[in-house]
C-alpha positions as CSV (number, residue, x, y, z in Angstrom):
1,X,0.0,0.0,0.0
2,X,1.0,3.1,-1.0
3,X,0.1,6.4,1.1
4,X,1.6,9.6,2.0
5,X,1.4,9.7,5.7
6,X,2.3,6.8,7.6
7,X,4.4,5.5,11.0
8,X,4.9,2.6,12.6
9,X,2.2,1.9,15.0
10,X,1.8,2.2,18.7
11,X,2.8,-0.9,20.6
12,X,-0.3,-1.5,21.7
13,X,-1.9,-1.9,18.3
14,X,-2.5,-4.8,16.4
15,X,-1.2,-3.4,13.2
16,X,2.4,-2.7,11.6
17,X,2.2,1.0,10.7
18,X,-0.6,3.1,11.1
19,X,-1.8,5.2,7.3
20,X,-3.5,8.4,6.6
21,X,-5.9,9.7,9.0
22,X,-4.7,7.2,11.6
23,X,-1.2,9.0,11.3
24,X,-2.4,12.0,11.7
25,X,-4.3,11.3,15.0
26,X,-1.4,9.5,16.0
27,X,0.7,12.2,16.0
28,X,-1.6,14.2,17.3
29,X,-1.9,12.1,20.3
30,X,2.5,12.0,20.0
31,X,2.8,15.7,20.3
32,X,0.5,15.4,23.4
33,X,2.3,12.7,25.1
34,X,5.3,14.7,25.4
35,X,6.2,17.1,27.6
36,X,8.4,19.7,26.0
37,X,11.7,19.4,26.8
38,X,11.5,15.2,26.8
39,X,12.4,15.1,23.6
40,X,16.8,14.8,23.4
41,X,16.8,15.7,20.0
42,X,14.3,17.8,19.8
43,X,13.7,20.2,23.4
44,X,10.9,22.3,21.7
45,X,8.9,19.1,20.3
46,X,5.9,18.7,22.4
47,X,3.3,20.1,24.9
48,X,3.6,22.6,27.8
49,X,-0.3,21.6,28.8
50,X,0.7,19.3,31.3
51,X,2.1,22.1,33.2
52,X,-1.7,23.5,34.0
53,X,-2.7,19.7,35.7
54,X,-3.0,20.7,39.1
55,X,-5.0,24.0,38.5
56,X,-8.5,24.9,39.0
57,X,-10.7,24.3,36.7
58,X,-11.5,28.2,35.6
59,X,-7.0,28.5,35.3
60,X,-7.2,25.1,33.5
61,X,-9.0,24.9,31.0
62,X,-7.8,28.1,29.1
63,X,-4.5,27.5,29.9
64,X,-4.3,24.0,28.7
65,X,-6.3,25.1,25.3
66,X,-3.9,27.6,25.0
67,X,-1.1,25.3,25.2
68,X,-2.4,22.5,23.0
69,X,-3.5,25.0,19.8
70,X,0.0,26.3,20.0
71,X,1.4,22.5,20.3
72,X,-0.8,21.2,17.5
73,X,-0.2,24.6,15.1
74,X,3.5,24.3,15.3
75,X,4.1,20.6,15.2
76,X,1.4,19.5,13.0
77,X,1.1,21.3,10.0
78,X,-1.6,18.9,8.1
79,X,-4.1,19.6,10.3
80,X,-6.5,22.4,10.9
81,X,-7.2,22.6,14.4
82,X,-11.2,23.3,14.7
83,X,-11.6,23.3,18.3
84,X,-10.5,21.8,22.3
85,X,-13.2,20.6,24.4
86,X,-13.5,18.7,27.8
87,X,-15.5,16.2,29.5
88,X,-15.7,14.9,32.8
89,X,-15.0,15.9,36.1
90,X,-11.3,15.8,38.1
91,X,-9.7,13.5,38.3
92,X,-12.0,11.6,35.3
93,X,-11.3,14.1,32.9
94,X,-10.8,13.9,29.3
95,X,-9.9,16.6,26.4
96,X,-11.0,16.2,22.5
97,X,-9.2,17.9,19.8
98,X,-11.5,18.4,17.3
99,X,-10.2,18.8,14.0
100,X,-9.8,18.2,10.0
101,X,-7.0,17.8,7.2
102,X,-5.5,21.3,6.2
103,X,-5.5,19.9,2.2
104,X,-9.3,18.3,2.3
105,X,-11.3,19.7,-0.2
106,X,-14.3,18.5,1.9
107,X,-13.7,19.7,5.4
108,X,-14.6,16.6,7.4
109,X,-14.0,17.0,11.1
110,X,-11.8,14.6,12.9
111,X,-12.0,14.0,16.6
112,X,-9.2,12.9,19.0
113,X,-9.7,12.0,22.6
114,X,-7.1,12.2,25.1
115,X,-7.1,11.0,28.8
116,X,-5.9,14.6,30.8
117,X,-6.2,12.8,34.5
């Protein structure tokens, strides 16, 4: 198979690589995984949103969006980021980055769910 975007998928997956869409949201999820600074190679790669955990919801939230846009905008260029939205109360929460292929001629939106506590 033949496709622009790919990577080699997560350990936890049942596949080889992961293709298309699927690579996208895995990077997405990749850029969000990583604490800025983690990264030998590269200190910038990553998230500061981590940072915000312990804050109270009203500091949180905007801070956290904040730090995720400017994450997603600067380490994945393919995607254009629609929205940040969360669910669930501490420490249950969960954050979805809503969002859709910067190239699509039909502007499907894409959602990714991450675990935040």
């Amino acid at each position: 198979m033949l496709t622009r975007h790919w990577q080699i998928a997560p350990l936890a997956s049942d596949k080889d690589i992961v293709t298309d869409l699927d690579d996208i949201n895995q990077c997405i999820i990749n850029i969000l995984s990583t604490r800025k600074g983690t990264d030998v190679t590269r200190p910038n790669f990553g998230s500061d949103h981590l940072n915000f955990i312990d804050l109270p919801e009203d500091l949180f939230i905007p801070n956290v969006t904040r730090e995720v846009i400017l994450a997603i905008n600067t380490w994945e260029k393919r995607v254009l980021l629609e929205k940040v939205t969360f669910s669930g109360q501490a420490p249950h929460l969960s954050m979805s980055v809503h969002w859709r292929v910067a190239e699509a001629i039909v502007d499907q939106i894409h959602l990714t769910d991450i675990r935040v506590k």
